[in-house]
PDB file of N, CA, C and O in Angstrom:
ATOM      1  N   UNK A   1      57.847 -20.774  46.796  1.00  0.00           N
ATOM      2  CA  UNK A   1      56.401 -20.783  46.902  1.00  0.00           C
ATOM      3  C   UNK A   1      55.860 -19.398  46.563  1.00  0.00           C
ATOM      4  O   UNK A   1      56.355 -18.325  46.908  1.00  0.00           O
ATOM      5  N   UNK A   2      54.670 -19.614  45.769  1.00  0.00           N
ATOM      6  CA  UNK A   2      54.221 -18.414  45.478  1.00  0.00           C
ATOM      7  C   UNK A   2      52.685 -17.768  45.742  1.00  0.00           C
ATOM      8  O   UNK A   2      51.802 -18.192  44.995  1.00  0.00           O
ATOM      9  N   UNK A   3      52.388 -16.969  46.554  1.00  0.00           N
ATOM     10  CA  UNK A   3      50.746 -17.005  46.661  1.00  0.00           C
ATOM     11  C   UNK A   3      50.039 -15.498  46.434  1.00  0.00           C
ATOM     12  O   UNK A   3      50.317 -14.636  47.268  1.00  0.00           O
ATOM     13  N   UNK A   4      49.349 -15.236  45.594  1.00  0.00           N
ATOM     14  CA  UNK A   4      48.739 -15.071  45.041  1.00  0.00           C
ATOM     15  C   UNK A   4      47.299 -14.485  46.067  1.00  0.00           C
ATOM     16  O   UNK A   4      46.473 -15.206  46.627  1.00  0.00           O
ATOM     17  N   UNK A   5      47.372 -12.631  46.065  1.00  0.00           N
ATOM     18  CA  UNK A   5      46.044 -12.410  46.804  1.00  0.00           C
ATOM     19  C   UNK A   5      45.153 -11.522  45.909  1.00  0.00           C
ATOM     20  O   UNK A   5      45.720 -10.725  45.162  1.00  0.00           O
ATOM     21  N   UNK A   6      44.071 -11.579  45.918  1.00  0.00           N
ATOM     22  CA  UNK A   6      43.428 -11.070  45.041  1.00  0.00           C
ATOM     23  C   UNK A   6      42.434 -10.293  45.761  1.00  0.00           C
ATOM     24  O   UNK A   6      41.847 -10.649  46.783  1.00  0.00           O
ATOM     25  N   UNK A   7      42.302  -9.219  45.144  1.00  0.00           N
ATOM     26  CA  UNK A   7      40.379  -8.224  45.637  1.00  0.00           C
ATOM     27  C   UNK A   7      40.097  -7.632  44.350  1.00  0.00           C
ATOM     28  O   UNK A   7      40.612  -7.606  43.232  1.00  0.00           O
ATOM     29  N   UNK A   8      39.275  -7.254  44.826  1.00  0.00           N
ATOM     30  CA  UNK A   8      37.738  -6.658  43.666  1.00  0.00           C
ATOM     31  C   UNK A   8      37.820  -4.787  44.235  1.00  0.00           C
ATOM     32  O   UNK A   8      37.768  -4.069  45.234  1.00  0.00           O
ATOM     33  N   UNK A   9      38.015  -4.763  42.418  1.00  0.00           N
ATOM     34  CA  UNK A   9      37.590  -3.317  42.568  1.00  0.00           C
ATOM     35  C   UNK A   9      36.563  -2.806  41.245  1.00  0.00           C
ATOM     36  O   UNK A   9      36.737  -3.365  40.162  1.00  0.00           O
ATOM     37  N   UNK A  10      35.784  -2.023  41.336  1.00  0.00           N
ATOM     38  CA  UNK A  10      34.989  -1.681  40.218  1.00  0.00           C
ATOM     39  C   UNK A  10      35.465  -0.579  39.799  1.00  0.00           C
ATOM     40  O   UNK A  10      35.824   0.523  40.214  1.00  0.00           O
ATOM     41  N   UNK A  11      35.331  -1.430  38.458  1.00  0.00           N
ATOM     42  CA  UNK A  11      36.461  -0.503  37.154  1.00  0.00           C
ATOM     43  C   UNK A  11      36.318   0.558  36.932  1.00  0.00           C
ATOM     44  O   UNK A  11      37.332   1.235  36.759  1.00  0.00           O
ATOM     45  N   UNK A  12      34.974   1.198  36.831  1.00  0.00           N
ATOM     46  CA  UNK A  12      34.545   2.729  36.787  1.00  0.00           C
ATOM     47  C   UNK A  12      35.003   2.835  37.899  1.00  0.00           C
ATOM     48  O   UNK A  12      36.115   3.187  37.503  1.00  0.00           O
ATOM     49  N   UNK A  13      35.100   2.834  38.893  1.00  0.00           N
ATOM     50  CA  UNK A  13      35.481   3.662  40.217  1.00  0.00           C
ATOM     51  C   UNK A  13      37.014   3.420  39.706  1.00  0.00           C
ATOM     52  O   UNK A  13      37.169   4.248  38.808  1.00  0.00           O
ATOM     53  N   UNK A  14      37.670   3.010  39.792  1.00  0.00           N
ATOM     54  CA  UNK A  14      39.281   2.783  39.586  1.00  0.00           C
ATOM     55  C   UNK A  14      39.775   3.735  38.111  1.00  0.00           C
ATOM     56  O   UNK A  14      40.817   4.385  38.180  1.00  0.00           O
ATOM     57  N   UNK A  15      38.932   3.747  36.797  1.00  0.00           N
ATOM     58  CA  UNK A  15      39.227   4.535  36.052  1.00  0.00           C
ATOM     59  C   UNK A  15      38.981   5.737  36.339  1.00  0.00           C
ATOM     60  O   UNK A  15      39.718   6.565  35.804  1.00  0.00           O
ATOM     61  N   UNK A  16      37.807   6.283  37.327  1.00  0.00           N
ATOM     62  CA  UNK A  16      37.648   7.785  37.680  1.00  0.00           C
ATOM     63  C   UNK A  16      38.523   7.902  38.418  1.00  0.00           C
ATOM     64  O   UNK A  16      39.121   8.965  38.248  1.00  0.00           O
ATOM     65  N   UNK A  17      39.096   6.987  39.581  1.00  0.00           N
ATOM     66  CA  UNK A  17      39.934   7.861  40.441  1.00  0.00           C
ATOM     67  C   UNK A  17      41.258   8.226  39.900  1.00  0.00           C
ATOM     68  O   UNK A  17      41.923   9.223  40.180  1.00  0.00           O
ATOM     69  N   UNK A  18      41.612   7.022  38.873  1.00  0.00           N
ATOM     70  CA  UNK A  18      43.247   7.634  37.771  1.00  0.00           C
ATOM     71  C   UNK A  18      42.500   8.884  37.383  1.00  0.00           C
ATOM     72  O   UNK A  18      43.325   9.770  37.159  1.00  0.00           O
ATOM     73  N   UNK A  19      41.705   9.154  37.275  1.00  0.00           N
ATOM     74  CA  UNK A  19      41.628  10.324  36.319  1.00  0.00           C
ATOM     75  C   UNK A  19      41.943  11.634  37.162  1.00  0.00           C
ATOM     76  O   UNK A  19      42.998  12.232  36.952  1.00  0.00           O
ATOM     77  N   UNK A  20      40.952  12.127  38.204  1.00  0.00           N
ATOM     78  CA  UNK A  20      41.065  12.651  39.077  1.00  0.00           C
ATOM     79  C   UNK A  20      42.296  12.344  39.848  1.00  0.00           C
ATOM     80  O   UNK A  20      42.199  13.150  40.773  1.00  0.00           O
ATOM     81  N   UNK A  21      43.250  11.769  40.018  1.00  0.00           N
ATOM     82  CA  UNK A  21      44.270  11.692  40.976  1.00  0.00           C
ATOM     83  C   UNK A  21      45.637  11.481  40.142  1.00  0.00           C
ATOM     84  O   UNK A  21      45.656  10.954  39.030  1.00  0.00           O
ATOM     85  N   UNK A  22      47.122  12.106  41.024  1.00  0.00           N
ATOM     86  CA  UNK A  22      47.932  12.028  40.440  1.00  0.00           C
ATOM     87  C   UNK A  22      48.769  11.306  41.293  1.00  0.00           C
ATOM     88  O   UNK A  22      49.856  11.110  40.750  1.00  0.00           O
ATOM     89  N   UNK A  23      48.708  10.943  42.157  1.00  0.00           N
ATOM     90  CA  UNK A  23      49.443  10.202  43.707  1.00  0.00           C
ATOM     91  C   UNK A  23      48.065   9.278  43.786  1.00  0.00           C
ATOM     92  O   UNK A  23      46.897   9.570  43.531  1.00  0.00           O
ATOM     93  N   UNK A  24      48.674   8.047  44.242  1.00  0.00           N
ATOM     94  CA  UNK A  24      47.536   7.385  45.003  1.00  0.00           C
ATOM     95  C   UNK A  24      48.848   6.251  45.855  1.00  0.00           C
ATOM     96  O   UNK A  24      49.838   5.667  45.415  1.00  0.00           O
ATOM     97  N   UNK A  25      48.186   6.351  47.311  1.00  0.00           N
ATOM     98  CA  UNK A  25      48.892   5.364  48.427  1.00  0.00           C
ATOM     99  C   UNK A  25      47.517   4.353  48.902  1.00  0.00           C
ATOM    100  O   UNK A  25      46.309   4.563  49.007  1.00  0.00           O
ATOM    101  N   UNK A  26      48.518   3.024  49.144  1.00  0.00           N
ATOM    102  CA  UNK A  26      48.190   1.963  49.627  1.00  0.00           C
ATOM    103  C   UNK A  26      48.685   1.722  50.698  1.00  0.00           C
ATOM    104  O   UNK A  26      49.801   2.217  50.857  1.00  0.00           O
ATOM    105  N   UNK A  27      48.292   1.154  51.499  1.00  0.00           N
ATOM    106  CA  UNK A  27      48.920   0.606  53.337  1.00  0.00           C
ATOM    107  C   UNK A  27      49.044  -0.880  53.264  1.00  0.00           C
ATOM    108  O   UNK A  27      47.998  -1.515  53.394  1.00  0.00           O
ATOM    109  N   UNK A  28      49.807  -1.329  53.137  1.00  0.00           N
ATOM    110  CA  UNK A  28      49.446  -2.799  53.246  1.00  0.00           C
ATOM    111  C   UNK A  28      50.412  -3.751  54.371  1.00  0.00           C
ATOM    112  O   UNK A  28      51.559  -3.376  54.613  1.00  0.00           O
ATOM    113  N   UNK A  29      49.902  -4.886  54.966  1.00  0.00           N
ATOM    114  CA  UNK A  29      50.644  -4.915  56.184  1.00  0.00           C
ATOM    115  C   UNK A  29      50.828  -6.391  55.923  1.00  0.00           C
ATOM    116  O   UNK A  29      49.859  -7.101  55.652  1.00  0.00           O
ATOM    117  N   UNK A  30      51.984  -6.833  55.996  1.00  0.00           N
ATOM    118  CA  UNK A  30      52.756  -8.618  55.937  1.00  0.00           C
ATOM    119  C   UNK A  30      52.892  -9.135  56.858  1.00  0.00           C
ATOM    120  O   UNK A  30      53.948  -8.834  57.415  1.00  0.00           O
ATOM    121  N   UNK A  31      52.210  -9.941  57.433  1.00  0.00           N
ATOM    122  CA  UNK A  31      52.759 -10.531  58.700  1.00  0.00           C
ATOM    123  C   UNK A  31      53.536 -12.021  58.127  1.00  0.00           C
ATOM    124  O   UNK A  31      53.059 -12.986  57.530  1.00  0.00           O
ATOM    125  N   UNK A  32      54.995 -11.713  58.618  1.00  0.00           N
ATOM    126  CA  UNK A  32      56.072 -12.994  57.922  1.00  0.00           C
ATOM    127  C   UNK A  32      56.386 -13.491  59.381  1.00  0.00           C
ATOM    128  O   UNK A  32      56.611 -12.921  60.448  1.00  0.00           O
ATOM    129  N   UNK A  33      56.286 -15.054  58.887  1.00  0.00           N
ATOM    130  CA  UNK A  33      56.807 -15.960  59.869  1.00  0.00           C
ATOM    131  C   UNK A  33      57.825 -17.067  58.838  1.00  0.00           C
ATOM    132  O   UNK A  33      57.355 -17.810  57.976  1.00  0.00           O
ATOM    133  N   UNK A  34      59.169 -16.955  59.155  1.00  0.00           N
ATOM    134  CA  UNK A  34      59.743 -17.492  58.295  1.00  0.00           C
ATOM    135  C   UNK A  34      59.695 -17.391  57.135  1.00  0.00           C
ATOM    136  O   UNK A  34      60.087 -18.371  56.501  1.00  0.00           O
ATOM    137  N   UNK A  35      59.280 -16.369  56.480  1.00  0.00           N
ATOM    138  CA  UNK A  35      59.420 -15.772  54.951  1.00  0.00           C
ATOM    139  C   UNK A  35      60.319 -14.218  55.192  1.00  0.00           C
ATOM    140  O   UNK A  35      60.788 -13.725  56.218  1.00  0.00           O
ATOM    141  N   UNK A  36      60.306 -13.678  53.587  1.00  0.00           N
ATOM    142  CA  UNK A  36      60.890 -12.732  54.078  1.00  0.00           C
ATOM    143  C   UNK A  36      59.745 -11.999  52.811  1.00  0.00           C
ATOM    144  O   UNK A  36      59.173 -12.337  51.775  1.00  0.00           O
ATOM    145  N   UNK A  37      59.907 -10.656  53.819  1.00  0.00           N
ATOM    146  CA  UNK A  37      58.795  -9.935  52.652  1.00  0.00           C
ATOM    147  C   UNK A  37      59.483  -8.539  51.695  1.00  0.00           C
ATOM    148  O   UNK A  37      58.929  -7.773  50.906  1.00  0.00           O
ATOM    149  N   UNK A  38      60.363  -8.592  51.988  1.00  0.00           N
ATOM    150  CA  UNK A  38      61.108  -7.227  51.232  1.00  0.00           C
ATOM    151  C   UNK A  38      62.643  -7.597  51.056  1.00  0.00           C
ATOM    152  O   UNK A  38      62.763  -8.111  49.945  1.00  0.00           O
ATOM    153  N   UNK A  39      63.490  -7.556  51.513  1.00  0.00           N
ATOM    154  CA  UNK A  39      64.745  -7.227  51.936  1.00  0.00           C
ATOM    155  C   UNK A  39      65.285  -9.033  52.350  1.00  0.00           C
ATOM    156  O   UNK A  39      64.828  -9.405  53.431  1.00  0.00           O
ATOM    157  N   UNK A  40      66.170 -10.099  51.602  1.00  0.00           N
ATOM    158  CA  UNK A  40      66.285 -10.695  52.518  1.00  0.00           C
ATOM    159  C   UNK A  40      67.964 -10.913  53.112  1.00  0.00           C
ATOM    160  O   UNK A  40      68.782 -11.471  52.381  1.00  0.00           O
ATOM    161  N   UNK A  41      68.249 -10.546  54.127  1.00  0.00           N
ATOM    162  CA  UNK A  41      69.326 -10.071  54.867  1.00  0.00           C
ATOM    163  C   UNK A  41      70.407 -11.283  54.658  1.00  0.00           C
ATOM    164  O   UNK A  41      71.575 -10.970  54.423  1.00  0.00           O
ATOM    165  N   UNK A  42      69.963 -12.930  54.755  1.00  0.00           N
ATOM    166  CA  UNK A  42      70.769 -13.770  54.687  1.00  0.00           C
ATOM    167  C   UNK A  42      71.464 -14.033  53.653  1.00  0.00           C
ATOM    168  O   UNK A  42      72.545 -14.621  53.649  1.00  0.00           O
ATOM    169  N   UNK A  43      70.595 -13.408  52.286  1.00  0.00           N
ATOM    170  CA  UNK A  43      71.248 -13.411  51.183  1.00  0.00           C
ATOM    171  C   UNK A  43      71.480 -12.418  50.410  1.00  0.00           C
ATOM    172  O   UNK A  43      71.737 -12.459  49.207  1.00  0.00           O
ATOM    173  N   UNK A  44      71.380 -11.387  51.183  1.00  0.00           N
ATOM    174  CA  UNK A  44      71.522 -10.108  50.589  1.00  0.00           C
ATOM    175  C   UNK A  44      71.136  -9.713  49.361  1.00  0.00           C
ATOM    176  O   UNK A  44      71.852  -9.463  48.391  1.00  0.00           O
ATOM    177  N   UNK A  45      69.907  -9.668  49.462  1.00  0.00           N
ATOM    178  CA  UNK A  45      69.526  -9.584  48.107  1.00  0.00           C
ATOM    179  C   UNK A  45      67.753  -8.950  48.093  1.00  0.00           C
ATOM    180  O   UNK A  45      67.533  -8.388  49.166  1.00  0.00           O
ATOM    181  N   UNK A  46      66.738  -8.932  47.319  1.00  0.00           N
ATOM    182  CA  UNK A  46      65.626  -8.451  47.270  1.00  0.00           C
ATOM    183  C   UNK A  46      64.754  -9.799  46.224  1.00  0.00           C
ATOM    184  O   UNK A  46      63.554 -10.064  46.149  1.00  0.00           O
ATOM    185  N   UNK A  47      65.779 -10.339  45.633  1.00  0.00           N
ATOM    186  CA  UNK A  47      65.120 -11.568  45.147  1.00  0.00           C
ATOM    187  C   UNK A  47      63.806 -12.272  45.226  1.00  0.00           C
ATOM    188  O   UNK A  47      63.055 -12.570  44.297  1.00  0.00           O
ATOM    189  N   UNK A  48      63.646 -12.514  46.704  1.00  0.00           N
ATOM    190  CA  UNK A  48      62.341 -13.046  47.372  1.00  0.00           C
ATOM    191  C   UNK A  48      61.253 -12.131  47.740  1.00  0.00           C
ATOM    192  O   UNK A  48      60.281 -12.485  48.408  1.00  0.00           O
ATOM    193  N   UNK A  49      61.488 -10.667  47.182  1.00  0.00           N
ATOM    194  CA  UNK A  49      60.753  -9.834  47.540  1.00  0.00           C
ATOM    195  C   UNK A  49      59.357 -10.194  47.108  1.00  0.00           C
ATOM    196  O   UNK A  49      59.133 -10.902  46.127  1.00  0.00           O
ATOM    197  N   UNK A  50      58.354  -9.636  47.943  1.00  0.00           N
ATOM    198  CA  UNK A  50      56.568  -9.547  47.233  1.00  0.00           C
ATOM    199  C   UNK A  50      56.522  -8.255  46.414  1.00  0.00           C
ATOM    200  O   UNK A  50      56.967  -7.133  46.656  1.00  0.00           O
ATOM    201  N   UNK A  51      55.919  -8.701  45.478  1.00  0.00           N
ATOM    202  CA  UNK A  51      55.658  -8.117  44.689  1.00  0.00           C
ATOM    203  C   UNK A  51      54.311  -7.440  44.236  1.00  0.00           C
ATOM    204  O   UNK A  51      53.360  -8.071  44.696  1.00  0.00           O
ATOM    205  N   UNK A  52      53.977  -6.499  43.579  1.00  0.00           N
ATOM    206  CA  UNK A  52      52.288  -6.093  43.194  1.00  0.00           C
ATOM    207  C   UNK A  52      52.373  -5.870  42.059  1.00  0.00           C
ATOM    208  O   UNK A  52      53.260  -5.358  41.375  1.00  0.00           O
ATOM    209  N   UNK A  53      51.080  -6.408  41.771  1.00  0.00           N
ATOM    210  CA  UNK A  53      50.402  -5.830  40.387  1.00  0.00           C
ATOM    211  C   UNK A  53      49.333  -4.914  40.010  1.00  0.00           C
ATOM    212  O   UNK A  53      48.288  -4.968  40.657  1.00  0.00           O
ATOM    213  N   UNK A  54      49.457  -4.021  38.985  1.00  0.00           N
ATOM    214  CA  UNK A  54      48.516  -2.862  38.829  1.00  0.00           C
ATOM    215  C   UNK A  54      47.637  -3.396  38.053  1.00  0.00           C
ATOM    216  O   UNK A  54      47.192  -4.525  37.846  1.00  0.00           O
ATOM    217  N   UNK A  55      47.474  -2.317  37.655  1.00  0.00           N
ATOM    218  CA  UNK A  55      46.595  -1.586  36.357  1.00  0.00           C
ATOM    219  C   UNK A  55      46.871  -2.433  34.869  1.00  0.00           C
ATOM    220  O   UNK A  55      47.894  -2.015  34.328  1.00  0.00           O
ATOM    221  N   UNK A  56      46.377  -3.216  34.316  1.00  0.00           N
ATOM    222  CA  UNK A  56      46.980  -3.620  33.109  1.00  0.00           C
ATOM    223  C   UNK A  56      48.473  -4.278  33.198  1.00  0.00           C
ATOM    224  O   UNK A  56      49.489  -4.030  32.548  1.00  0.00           O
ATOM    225  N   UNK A  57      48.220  -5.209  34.250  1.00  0.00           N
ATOM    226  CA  UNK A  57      49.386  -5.990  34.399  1.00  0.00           C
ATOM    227  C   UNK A  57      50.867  -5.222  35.082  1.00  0.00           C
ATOM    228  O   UNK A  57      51.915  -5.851  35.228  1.00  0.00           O
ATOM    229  N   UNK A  58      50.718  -3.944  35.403  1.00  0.00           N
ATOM    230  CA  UNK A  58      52.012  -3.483  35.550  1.00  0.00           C
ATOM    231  C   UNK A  58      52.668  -3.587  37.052  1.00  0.00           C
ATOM    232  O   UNK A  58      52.067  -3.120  38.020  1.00  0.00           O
ATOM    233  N   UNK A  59      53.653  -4.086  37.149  1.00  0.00           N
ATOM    234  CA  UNK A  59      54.378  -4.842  38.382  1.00  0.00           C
ATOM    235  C   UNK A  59      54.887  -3.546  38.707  1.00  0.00           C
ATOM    236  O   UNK A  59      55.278  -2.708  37.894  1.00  0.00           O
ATOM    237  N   UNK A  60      54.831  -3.367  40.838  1.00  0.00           N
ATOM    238  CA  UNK A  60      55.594  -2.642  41.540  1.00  0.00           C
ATOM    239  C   UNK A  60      56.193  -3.840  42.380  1.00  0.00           C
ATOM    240  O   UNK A  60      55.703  -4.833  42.918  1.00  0.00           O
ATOM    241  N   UNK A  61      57.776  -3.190  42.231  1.00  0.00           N
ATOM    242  CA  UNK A  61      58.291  -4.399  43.068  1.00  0.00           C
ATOM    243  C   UNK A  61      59.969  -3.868  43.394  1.00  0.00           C
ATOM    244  O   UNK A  61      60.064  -2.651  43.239  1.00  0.00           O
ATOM    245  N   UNK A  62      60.938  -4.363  43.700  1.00  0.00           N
ATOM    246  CA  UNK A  62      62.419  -3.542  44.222  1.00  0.00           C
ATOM    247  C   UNK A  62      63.102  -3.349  42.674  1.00  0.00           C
ATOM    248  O   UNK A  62      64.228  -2.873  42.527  1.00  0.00           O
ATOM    249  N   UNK A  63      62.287  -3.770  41.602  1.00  0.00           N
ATOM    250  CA  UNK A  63      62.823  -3.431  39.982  1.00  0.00           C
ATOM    251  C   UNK A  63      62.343  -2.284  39.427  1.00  0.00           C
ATOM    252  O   UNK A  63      62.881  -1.670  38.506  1.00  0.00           O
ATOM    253  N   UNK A  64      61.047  -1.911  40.141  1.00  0.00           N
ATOM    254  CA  UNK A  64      60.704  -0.938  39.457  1.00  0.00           C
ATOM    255  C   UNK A  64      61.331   0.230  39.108  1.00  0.00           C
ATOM    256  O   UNK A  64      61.990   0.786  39.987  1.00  0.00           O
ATOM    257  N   UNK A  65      61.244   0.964  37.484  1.00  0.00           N
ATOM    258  CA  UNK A  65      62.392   2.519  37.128  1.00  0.00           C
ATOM    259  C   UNK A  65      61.945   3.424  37.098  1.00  0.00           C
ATOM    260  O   UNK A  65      62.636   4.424  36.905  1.00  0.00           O
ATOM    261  N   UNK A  66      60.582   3.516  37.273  1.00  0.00           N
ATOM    262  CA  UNK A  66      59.793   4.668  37.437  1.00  0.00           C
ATOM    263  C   UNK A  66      59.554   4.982  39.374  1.00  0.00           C
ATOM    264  O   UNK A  66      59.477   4.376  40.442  1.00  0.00           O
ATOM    265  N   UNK A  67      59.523   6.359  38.785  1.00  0.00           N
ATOM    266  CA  UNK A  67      59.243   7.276  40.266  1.00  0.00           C
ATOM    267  C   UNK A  67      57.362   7.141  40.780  1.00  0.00           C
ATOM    268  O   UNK A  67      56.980   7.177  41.950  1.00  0.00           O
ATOM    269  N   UNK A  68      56.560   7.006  39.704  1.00  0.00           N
ATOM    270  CA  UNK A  68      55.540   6.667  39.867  1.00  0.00           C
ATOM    271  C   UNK A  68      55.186   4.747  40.556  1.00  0.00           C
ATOM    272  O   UNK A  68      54.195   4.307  41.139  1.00  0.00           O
ATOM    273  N   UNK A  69      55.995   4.316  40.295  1.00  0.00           N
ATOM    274  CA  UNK A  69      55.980   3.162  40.501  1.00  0.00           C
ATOM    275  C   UNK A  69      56.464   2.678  41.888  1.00  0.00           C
ATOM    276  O   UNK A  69      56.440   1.544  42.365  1.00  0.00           O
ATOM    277  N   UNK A  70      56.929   3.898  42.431  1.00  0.00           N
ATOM    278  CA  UNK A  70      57.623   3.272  43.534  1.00  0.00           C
ATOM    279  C   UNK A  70      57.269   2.822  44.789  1.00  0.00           C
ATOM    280  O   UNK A  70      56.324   3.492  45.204  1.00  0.00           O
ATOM    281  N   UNK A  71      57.661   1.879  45.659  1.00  0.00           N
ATOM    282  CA  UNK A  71      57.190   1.338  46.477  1.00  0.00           C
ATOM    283  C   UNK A  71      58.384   1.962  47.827  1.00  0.00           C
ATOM    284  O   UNK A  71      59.596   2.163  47.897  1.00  0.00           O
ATOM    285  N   UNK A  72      57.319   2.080  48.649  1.00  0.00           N
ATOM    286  CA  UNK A  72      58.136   2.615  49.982  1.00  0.00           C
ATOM    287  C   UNK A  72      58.131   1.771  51.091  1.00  0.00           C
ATOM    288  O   UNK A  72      57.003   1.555  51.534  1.00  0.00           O
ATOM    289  N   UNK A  73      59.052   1.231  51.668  1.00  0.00           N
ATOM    290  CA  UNK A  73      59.048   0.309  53.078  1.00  0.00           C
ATOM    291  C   UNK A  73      59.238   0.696  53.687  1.00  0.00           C
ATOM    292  O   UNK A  73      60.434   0.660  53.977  1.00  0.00           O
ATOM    293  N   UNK A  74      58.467   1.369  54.429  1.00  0.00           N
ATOM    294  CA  UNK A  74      58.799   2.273  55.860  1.00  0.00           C
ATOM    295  C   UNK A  74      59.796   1.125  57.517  1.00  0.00           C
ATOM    296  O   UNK A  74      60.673   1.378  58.344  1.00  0.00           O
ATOM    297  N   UNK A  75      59.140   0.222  57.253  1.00  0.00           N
ATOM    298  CA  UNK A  75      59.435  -1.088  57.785  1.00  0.00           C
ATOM    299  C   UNK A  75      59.866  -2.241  57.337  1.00  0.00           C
ATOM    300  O   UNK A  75      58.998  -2.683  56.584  1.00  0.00           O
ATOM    301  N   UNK A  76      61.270  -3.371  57.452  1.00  0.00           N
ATOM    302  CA  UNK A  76      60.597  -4.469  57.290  1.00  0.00           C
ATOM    303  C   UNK A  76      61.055  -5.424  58.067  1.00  0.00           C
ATOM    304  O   UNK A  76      62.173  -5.850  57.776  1.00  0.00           O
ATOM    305  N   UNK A  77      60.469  -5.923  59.049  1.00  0.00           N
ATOM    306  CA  UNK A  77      60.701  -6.407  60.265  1.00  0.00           C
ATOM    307  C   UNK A  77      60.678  -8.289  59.400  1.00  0.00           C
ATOM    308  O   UNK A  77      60.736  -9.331  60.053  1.00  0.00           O
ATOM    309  N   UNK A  78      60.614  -8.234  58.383  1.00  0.00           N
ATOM    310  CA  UNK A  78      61.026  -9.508  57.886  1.00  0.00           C
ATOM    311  C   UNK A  78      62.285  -9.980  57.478  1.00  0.00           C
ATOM    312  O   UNK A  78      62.545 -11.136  57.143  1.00  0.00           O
ATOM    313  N   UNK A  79      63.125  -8.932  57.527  1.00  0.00           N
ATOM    314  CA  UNK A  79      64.725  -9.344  56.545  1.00  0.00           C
ATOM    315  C   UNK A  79      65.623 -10.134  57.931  1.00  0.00           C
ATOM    316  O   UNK A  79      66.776 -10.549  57.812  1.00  0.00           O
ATOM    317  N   UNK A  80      64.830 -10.216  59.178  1.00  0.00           N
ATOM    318  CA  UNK A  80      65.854 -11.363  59.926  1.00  0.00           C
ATOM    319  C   UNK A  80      65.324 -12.071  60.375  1.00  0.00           C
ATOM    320  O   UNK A  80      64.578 -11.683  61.273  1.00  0.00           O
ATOM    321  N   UNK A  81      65.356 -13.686  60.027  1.00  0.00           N
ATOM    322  CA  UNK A  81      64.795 -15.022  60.915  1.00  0.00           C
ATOM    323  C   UNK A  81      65.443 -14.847  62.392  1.00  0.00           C
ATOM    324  O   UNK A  81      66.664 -14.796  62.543  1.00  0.00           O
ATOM    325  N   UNK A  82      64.597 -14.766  63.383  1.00  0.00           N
ATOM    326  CA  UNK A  82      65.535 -15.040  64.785  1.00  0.00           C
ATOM    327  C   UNK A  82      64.961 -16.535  65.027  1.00  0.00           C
ATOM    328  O   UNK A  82      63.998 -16.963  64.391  1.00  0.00           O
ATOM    329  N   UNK A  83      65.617 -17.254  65.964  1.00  0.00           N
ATOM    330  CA  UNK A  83      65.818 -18.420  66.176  1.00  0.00           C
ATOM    331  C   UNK A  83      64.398 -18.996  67.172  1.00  0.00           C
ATOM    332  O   UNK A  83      63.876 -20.108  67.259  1.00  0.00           O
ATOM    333  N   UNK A  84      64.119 -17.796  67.775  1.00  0.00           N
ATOM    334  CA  UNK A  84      62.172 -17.613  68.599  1.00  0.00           C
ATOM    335  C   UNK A  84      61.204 -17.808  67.282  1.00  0.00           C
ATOM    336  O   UNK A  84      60.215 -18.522  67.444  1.00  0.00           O
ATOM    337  N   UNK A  85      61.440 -17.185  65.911  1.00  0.00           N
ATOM    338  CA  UNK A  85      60.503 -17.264  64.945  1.00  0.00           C
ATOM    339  C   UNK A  85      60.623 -19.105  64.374  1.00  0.00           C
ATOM    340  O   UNK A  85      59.608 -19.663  63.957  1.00  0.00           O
ATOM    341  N   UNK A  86      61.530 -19.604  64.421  1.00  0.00           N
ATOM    342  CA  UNK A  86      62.406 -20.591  64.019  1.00  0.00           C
ATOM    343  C   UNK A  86      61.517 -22.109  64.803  1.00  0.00           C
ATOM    344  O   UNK A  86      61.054 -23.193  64.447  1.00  0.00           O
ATOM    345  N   UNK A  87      61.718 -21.132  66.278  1.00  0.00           N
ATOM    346  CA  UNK A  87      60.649 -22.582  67.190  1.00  0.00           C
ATOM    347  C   UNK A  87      59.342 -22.325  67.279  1.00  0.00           C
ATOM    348  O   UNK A  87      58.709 -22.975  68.111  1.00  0.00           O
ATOM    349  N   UNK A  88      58.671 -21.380  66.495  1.00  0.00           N
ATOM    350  CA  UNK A  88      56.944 -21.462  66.601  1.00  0.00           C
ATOM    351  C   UNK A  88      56.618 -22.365  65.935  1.00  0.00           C
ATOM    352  O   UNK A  88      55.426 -22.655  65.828  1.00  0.00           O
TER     353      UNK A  88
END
């Protein structure tokens, strides 16, 4: 399953701030119930990971080869189903 979130940003504001900026961070927060959002532990793998999209189509995701591209998981409290998540 695949879903798809979308927001609005205005393009002049988004082309000035590439311009002016050489770092830019995002916070973004997953709440998984029976999914996995990064990491998935049962199959060891990143496969099912979420993924983002930029600027002109360009994907950050556990493939990305650029250092600019990279995505940091400080957390991911999704890579284990416990059996309490299992009976909600």
């Amino acid at each position: 399953m695949s879903l798809q979130i979308e927001y609005e940003i205005d393009e002049i504001q988004l082309n000035y701030l590439q311009l002016l900026s050489n770092h830019a961070q995002q916070i973004f927060t997953f709440r998984c119930k029976n999914s996995v959002a990064w990491y998935d532990e049962s199959a060891r793998s990143f496969k099912k990971a979420v993924k983002f999209e930029g600027v002109n189509g360009h994907e950050f995701s556990t493939n990305s080869k650029s250092k600019k591209a990279m995505i940091k998981v400080p957390f991911d409290g999704c890579k284990v189903i416990t059996i309490s998540a299992l009976q909600n």
